[in-house]
C-alpha positions in Angstrom: 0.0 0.0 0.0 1.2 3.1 -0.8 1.0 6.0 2.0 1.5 9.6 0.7 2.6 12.2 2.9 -0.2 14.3 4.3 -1.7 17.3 2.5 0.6 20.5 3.6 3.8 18.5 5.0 7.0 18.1 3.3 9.7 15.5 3.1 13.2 16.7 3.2 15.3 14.6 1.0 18.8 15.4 1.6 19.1 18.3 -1.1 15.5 19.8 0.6 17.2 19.0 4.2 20.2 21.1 2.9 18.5 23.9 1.8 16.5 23.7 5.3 19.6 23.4 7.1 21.3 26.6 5.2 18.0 28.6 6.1 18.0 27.6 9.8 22.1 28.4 10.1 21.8 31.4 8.7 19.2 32.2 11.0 20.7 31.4 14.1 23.9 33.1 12.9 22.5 36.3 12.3 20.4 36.3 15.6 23.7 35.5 17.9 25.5 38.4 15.9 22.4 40.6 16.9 22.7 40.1 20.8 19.7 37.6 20.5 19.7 33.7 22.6 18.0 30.0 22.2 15.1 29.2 23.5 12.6 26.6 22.2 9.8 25.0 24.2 7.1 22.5 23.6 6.0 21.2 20.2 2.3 20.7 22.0 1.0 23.1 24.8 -2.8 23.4 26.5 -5.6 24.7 24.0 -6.5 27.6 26.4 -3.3 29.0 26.0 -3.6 29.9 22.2 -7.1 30.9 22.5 -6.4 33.8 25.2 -4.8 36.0 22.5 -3.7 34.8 19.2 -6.7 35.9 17.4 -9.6 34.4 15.8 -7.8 33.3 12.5 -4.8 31.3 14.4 -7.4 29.6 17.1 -9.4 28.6 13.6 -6.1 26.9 12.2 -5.8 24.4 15.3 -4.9 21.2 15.5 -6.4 20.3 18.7 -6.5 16.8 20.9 -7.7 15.4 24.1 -5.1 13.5 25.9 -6.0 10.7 27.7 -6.0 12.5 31.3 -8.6 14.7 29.4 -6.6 17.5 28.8 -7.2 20.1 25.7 -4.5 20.1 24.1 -3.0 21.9 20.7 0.0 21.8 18.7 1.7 25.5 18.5 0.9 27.4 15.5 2.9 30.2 16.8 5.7 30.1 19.6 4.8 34.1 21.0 2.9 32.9 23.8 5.5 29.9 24.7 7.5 32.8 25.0 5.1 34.6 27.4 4.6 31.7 29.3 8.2 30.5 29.6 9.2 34.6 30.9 6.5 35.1 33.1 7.3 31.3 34.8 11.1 33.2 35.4 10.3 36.5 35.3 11.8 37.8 38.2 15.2 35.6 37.5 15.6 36.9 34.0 18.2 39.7 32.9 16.9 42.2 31.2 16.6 43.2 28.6 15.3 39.3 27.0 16.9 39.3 23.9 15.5 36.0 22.6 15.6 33.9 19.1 14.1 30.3 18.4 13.5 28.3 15.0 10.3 26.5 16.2 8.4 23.8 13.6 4.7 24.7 13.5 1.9 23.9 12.9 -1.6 25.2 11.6 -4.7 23.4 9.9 -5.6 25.6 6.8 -5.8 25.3 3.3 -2.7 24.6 1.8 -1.6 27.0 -1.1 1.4 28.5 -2.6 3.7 29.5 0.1 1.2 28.2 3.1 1.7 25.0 4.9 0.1 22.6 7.5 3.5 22.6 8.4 6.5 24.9 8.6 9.7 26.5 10.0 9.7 29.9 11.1 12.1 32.1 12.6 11.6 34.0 15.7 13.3 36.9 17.6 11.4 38.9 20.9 12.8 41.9 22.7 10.7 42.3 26.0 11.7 44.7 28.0 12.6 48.0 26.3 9.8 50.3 26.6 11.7 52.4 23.4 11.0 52.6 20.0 14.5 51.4 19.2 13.9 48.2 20.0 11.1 48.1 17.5 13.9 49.1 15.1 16.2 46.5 16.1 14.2 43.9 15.3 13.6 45.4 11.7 17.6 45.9 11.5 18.0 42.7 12.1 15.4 41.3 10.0 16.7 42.8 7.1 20.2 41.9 8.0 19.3 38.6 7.7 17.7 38.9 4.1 21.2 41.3 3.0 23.2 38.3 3.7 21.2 36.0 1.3 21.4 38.9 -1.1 18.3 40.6 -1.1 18.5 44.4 -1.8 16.3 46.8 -1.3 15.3 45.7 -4.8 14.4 42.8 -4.0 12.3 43.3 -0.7 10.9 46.1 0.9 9.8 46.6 4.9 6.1 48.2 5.3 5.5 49.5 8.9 2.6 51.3 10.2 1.1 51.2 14.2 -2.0 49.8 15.6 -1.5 52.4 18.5 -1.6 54.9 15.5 -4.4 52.8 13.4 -6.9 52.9 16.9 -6.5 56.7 17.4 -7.0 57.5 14.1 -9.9 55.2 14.2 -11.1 57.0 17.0 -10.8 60.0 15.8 -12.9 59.3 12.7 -15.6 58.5 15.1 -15.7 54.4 15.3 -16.6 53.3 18.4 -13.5 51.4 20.4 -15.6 47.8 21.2 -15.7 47.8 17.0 -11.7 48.1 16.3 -11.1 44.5 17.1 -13.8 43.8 14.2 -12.4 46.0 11.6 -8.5 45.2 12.1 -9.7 42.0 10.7 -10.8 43.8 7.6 -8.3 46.1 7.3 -6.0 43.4 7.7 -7.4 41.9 4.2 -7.5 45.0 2.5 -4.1 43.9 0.2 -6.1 40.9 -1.0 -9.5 42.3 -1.8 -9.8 44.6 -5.0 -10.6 48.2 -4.3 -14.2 47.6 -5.0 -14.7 44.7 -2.6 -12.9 45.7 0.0 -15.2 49.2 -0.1 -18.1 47.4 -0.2 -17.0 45.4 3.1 -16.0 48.7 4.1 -19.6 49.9 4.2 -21.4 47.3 6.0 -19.2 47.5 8.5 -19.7 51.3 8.5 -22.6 52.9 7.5 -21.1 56.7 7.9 -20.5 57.6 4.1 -17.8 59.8 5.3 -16.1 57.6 8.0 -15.6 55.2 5.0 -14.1 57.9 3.2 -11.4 58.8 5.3 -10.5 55.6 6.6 -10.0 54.9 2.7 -7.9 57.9 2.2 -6.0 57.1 5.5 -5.1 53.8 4.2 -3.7 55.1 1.3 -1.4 57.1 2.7 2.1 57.0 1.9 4.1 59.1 4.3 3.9 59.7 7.9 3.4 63.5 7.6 0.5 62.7 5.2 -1.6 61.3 8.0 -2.5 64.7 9.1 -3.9 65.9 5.9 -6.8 63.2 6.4 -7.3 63.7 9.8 -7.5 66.7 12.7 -4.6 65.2 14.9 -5.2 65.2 19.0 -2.7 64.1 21.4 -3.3 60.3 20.7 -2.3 60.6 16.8 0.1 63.3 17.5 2.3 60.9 20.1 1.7 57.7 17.8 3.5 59.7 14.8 6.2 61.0 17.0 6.5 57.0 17.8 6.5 56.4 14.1 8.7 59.6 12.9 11.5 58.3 15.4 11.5 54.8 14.4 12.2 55.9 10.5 15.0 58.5 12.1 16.6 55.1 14.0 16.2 53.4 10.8 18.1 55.6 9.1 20.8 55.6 11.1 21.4 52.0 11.1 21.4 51.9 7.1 18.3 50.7 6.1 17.4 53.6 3.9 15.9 52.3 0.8 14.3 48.8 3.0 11.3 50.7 4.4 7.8 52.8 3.7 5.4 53.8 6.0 2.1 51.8 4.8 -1.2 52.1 7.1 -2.3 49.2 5.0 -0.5 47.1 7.2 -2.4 46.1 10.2 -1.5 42.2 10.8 -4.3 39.4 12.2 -3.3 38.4 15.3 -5.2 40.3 18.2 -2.2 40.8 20.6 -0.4 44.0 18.7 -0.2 47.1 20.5 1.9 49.5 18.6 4.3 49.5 15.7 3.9 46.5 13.2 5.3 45.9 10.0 5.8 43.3 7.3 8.3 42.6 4.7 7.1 42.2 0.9 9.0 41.3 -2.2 9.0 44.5 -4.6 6.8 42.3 -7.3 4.3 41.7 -4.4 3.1 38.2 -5.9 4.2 37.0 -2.4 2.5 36.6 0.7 4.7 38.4 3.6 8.0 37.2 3.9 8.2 38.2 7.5 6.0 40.5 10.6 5.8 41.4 13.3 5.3 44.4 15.5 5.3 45.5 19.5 2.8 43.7 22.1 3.0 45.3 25.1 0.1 43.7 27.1 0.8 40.0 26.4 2.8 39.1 29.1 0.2 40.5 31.4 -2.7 38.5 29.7 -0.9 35.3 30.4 -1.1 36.3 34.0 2.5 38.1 34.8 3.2 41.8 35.0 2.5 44.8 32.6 6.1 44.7 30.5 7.0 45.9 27.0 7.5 43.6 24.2 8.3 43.8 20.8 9.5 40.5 18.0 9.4 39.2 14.5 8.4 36.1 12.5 9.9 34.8 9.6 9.0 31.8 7.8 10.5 29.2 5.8 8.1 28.8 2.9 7.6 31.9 1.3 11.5 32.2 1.5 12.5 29.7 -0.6 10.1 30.2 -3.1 11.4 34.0 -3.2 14.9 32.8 -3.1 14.3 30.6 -6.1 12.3 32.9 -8.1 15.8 35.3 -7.7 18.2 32.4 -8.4 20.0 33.1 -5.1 19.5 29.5 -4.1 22.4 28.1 -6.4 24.3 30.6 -6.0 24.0 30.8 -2.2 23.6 27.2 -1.0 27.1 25.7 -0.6 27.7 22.4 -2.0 28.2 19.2 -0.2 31.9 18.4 -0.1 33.9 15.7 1.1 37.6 16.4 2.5 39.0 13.4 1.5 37.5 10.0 -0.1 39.8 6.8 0.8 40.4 4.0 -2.0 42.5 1.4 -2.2 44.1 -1.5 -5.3 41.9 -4.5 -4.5 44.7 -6.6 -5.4 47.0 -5.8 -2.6 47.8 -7.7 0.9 49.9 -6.9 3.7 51.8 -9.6 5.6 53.4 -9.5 9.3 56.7 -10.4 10.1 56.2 -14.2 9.9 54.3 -13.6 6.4 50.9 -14.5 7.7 48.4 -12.1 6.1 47.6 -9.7 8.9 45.1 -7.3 6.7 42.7 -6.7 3.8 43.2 -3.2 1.6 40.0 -2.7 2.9 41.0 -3.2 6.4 43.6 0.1 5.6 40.8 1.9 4.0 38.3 1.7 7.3 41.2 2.2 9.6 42.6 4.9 7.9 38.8 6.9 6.6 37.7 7.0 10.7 41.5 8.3 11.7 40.6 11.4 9.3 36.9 11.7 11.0 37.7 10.9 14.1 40.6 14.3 13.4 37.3 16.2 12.2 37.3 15.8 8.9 34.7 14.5 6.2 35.9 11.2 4.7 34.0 8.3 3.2 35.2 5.4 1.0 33.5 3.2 -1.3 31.6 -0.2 -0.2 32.5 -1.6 -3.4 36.5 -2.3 -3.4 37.0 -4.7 -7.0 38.0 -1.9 -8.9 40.4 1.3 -8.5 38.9 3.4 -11.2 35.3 3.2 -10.0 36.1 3.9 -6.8 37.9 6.9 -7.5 34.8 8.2 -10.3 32.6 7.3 -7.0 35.2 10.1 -5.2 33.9 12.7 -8.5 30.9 12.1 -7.8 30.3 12.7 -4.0 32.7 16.1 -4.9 35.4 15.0 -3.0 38.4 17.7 -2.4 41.1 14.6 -2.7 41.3 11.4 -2.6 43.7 8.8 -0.9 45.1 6.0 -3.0 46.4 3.0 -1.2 48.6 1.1 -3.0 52.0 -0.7 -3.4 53.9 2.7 -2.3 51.7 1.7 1.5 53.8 -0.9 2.6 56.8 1.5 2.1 54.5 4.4 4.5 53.5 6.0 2.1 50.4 7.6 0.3 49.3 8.9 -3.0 46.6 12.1 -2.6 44.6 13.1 -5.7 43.8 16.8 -5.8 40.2 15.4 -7.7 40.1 19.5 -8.9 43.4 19.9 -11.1 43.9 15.9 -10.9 47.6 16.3 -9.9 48.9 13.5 -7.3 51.9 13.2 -5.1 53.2 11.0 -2.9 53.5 11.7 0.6 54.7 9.7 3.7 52.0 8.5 6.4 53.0 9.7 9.1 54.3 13.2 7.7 50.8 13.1 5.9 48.9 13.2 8.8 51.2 15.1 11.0 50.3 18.0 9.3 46.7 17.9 8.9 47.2 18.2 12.7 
């Protein structure tokens, strides 16, 4: 019987665990360059946890269970509140600020499409802590440093970042009640994947005020910060958010990323936890979903039951990544190639005798003695099952890319070696022991 793999999962064959793997490493190297640690926790956690605050459209994509004590459980389509919970647990024990990064697998029942997966890899960094919009711009910094080092340009991708903080007061301002913001974010949040039409007609049964839905329209379509107040009478509320929003481009700035960012009030994210500055990261075409978002949640920690503290993070996935990557070509030209130090072969024909001419080893016996000496030294070696014929053995050496190969011959019972360079084909004969004395 044949059993496929389920809908939205992925096997990783070696050259799709490779390109996972060069993902993953990249990620974890530019968190630890960017101050940031490791955490993980749980693959499974209790169902109540994900329904406090996620938002209606992550509590929809569940995949729940009941153990068999009877306890709801779900596995995590988001690691944010594993974070929560795991710092409010230590809270009083942690240094501050938490500068923390994790590369969780998750998991969430939805449709599968291009880009979106039952099942994926996602990248994660949290500030909590820093009640400062430089923090905020941190986590973009280092977002994007990430994506330079694949070789992504400003070409390529482009951050969007707006505010929910500055999204409510305008809201406010226009006149819609606050118990109704919770509703529309979820509409606004769509607007990118409605046409202008639909999303207008949306618009107005959510709003029946002709001229609220006109200048939440012309809000949204803002492009600069200093534009806001040409659809809107500022107050204090707005005025503060766009101080917020004005220093985070000026930090921006100053760490390089001119070119990376616009302001875009479109951007308003889905889950329900985001209290201030959000943003996502597009690819210039825009046939993409988000390649990463994120934003500030500054009340999460206290609706998981510990104390009022500021937070801000980012998430990154794996799927929409690679498809971006390949699209730009940067996967061949990135991805390094699996290489082999040294590849051990031997003649089939030879023996070796003791003193008293009793036949003391195989050339096979040389080839497994002397292949775990190099690994057990650190380096990658391998040799060949197969040992009835030289010349295969050393096309098997081409093939698995090996940097040089070892040939043990006649010259072995003398100490000696032949290596292969298996790029210019060049050999030479070196002595054992000086051989290996100076791969130490």
């Amino acid at each position: 019987m044949n059993i496929p793999p389920v809908k939205g999962t992925r096997d990783f064959y070696p050259q799709e665990m490779a390109v996972r793997n060069w993902l993953i490493d990249g990620w974890k190297k530019v968190s630890v360059r960017n101050g940031f640690e490791e955490y993980d926790g749980p693959i499974f956690e209790y169902l109540k946890m994900f329904q406090i605050k996620s938002g209606d459209e992550i509590v929809e994509q569940l995949f729940s269970l009941t153990d068999r004590g009877g306890r709801d459980l779900a596995l995590r389509p988001e690691i944010t509140p594993t974070l929560a919970r795991m710092v409010n647990q230590q809270i009083n024990a942690l240094p501050r600020p938490i500068k923390w990064f994790s590369v969780p697998r998750l998991c969430r029942a939805e449709r599968p499409q291009r880009g979106r997966l039952r099942e994926f890899f996602q990248w994660n960094i949290d500030i909590i802590g820093v009640d400062d919009v430089l923090a905020d711009a941190e986590v973009i910094f280092t977002t994007v440093d990430y994506l330079r080092d694949i070789g992504l340009s400003g070409e390529d991708i482009q951050v969007r970042f707006s505010s929910r903080r500055l999204l409510a007061a305008v809201l406010k301002r226009i006149g819609i009640p606050e118990e109704r913001l919770d509703t529309l974010y979820v509409l606004l949040d769509k607007k990118s994947k409605l046409s202008k039409e639909k999303f207008r007609e949306l618009l107005q049964e959510q709003v029946l005020n002709p001229q609220h839905v006109k200048r939440i329209e012309a809000f949204m379509e803002t492009k600069n910060v200093s534009d806001v107040k040409k659809v809107v009478q500022l107050d204090d509320d707005i005025d503060s958010a766009l101080n917020e929003q004005a220093m985070l481009v000026d930090h921006l700035g100053r760490m390089g990323l001119g070119g990376y960012y616009s302001f875009d009030p479109s951007i308003v994210r889905g889950l329900a936890y985001y209290t201030g500055m959000i943003f996502e990261v597009h690819d210039m075409v825009g046939e993409l979903r988000a390649i990463a978002g994120g934003g500030r949640y500054d009340n999460l920690l206290k609706d998981f039951g510990g104390p009022e503290m500021t937070g801000t993070g980012m998430g990154m996935g794996d799927c929409v990544l690679e498809i971006l990557l390949r699209e730009k070509g940067l996967l061949d030209k990135k991805l390094p190639g699996r290489r082999l130090d040294f590849f051990v072969v031997c003649v089939p024909s030879m023996t070796f005798d003791d003193e008293e001419g009793v036949v003391k080893s195989t050339p096979k016996d040389k080839v497994i003695r002397l292949t775990a000496r190099l690994r057990t030294m650190g380096f990658c070696a391998d040799f060949s099952y197969k040992f009835h014929n030289l010349g295969k053995q050393i096309k098997q050496a081409s093939k698995r890319n090996a940097r040089k190969c070892i040939i043990i011959g006649n010259e072995f019972k003398k100490g000696q070696l032949v290596v292969k360079d298996m790029a210019t084909g060049e050999q030479e004969l070196v002595d054992f022991d000086k051989f290996f004395a100076e791969l130490k």
